[in-house]
C-alpha positions as CSV (number, residue, x, y, z in Angstrom):
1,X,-13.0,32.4,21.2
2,X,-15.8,31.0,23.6
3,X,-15.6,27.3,24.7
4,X,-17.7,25.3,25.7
5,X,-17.3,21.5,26.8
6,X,-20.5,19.9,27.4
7,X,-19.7,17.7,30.5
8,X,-22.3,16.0,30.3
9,X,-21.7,14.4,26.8
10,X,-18.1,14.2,27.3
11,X,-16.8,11.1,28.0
12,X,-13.7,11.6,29.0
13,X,-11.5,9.9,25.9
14,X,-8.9,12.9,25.3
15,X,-9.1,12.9,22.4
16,X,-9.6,16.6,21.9
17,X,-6.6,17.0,24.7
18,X,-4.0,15.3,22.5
19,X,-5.3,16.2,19.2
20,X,-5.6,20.0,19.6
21,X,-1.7,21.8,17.9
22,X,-2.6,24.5,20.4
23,X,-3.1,22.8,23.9
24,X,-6.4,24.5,24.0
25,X,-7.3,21.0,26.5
26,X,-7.0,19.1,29.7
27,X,-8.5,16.5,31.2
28,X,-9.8,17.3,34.6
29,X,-11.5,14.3,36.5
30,X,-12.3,12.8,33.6
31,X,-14.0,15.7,31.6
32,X,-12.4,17.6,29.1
33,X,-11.7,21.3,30.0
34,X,-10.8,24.2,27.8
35,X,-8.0,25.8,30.3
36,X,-6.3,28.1,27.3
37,X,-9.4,29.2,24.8
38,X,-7.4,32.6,23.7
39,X,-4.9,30.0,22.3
40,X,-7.8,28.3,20.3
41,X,-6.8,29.6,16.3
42,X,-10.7,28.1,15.2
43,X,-9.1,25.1,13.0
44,X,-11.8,22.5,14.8
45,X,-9.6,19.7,14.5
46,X,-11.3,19.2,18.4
47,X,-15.0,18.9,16.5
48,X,-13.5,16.0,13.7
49,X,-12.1,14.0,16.2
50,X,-14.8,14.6,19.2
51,X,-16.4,10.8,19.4
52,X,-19.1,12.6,22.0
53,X,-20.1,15.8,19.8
54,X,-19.2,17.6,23.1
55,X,-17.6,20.8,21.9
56,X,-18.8,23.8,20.5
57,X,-17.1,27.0,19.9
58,X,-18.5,30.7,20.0
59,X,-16.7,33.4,18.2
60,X,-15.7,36.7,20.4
61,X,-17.4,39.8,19.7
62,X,-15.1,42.8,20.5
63,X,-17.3,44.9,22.8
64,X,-19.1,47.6,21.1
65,X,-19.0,46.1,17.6
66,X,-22.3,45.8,16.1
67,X,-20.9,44.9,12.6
68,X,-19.8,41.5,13.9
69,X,-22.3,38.5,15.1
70,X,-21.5,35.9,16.8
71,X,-21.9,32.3,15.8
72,X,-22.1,28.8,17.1
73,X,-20.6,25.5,15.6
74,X,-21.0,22.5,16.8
75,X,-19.9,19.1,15.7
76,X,-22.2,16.5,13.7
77,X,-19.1,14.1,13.0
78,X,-17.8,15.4,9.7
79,X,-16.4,18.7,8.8
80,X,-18.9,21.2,7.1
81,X,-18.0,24.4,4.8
82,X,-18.8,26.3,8.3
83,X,-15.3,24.6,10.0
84,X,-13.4,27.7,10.2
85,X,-14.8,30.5,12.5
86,X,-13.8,34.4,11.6
């Protein structure tokens, strides 16, 4: 899972850091940080509860695999039916 924390919408609430069952976060001088994305499990509970819409998560694509595509979700506040990433 890709990861990316847009630093310049993030506002440094850590919300993400405590909400998040798999300690994906951290709050490093006052921007939130994804320091463990292999441990992300694609549940988005970071995107529901993201006041900034900061986050935005990429699914992996093993090397090679052309069968696969990856795909971009970002938060817009509520959860959609494209919440879980596989």
């Amino acid at each position: 899972m890709e990861i990316h924390v847009d630093k310049d919408a993030c506002v440094g609430c850590g919300l993400c850091v405590k909400d998040c069952p798999m300690h994906v976060y951290e709050l490093q001088d006052n921007v939130s940080v994804a320091v463990r994305p292999n441990n992300c499990m694609g549940c988005l509970s970071c995107h529901e509860i993201c006041p900034a819409q900061a986050l935005e998560h990429r699914a992996s694509t093993p090397p090679g695999d052309t069968t696969s595509t990856s795909r971009s979700v970002k938060c817009f506040g509520r959860w959609s039916d494209e919440r879980r990433i596989h």
